[in-house]
NUMAR-727587 format. One line per 4 residues: number of its first residue (from 1); their letters; for each residue y, z, x of C-alpha. Coordinates in Angstrom, 2 decimals. Layout:
NUMAR-727587
NUM) A) Y:Z:X ~ ...
//
This chain:
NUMAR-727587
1) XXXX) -59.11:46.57:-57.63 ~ -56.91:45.67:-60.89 ~ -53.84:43.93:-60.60 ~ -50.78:45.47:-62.49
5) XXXX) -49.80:42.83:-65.05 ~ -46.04:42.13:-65.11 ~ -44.83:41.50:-68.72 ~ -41.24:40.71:-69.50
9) XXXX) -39.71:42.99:-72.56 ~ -37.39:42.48:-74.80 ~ -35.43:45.77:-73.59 ~ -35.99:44.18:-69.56
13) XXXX) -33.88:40.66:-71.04 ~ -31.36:42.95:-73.24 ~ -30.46:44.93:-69.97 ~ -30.44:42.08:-67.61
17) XXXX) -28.22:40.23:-70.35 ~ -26.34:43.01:-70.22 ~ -25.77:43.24:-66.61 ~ -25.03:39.43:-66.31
21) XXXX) -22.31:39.95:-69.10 ~ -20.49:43.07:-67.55 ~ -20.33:41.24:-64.18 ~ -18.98:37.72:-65.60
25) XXXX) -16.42:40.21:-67.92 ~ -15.29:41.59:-64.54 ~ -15.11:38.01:-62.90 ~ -13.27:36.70:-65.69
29) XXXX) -10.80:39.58:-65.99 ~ -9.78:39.51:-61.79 ~ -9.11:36.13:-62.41 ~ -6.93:35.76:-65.19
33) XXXX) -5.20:38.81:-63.69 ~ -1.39:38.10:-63.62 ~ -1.20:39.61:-60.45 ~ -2.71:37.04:-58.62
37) XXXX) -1.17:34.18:-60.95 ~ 1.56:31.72:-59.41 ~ 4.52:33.66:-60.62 ~ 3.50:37.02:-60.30
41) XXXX) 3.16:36.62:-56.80 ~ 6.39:34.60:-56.45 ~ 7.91:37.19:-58.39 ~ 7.09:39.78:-56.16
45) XXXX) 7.80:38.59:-52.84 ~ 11.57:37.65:-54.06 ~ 12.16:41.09:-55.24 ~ 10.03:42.87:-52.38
49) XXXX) 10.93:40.48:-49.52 ~ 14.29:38.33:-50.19 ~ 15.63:41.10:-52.68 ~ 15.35:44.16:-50.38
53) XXXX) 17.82:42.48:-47.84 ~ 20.15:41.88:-50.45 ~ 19.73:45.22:-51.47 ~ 20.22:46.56:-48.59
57) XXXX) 23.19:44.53:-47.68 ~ 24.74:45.73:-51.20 ~ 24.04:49.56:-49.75 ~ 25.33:49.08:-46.57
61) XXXX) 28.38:47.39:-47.33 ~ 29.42:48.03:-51.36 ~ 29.35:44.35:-52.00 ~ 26.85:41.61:-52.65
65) XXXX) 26.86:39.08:-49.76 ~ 27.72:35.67:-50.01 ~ 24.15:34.21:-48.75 ~ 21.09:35.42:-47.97
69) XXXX) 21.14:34.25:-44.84 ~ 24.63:36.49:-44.45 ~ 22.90:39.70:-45.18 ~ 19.97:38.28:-42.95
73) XXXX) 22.14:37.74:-40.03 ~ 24.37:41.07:-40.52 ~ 20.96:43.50:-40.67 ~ 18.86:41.51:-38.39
77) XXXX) 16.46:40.74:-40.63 ~ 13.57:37.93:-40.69 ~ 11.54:36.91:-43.46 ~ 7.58:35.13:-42.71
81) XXXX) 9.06:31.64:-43.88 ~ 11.86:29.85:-45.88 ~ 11.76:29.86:-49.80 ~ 9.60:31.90:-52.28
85) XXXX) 5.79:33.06:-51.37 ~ 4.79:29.49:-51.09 ~ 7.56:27.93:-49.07 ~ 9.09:26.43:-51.90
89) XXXX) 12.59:25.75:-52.29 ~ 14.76:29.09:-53.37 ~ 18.18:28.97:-54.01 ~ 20.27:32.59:-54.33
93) XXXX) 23.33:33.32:-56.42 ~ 25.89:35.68:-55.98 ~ 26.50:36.57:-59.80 ~ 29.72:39.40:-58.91
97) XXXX) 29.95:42.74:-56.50 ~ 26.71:43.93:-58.10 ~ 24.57:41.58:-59.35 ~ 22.59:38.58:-57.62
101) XXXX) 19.85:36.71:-58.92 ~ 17.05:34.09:-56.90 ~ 15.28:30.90:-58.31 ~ 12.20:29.51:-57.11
105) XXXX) 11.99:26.11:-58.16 ~ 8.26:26.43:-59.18 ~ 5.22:23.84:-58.08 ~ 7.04:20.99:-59.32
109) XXXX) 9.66:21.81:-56.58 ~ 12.70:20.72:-58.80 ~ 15.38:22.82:-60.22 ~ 15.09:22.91:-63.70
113) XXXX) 18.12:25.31:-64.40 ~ 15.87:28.56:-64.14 ~ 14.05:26.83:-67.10 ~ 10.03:25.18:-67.21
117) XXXX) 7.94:26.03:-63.87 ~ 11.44:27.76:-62.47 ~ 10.96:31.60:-61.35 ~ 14.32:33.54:-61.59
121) XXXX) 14.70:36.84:-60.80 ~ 18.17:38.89:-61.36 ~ 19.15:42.19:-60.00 ~ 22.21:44.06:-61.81
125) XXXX) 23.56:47.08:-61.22 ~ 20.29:49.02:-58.91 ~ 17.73:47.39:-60.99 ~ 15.60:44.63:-61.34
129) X) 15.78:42.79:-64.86
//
């Protein structure tokens, strides 16, 4: 009986090189992927979470309320935790009737005046800016 040799190519390293590189692309790419950054994620859970109730405060009664814990206690509403997507410190501002904008005071957990590792997102006038 003969034994098949195996040999190894030049083609079988290009492809496997190949393969290696598309997969460690694709590694690389999901995570450096600002959607699953710090902010990103902060970013969206103030505007999806905290920001809705606002919003929806501002619908229901033509005016931006004083607190979010206001609009939270005149819709009945309950968020997971206190603070941003981490359970950082927050702070909201009423800016006027129709604007309103939050801070998350970022991992250093200081304020910095919406500046350095701060997160601030403003709505004004139905839209996010």
């Amino acid at each position: 009986m003969f034994q098949k040799k195996h040999t190894v190519t030049f083609v079988t390293v290009a492809i496997f090189g190949v393969i290696i590189g598309l997969m460690l692309t694709l590694l690389y790419k999901e995570a450096t992927n600002p959607e699953n950054s710090y902010r990103a994620k902060n970013e969206k859970y103030l505007k999806e979470r905290c920001g809705a109730i606002i919003i929806e405060y501002y619908q229901k009664y033509g005016t931006m309320p004083e607190s979010l814990e206001d609009a939270m206690v005149c819709l009945d509403r309950r968020l997971p935790h206190r603070g941003d997507y981490y359970g950082g410190s927050t702070s909201y501002e009423r800016i006027n009737d129709h604007s309103f904008s939050f801070i998350a005071y970022g991992k250093n957990e200081k304020y910095d005046f919406g500046k350095g590792d701060d997160i601030v997102v403003t709505y004004d006038t139905d839209k996010w800016q």
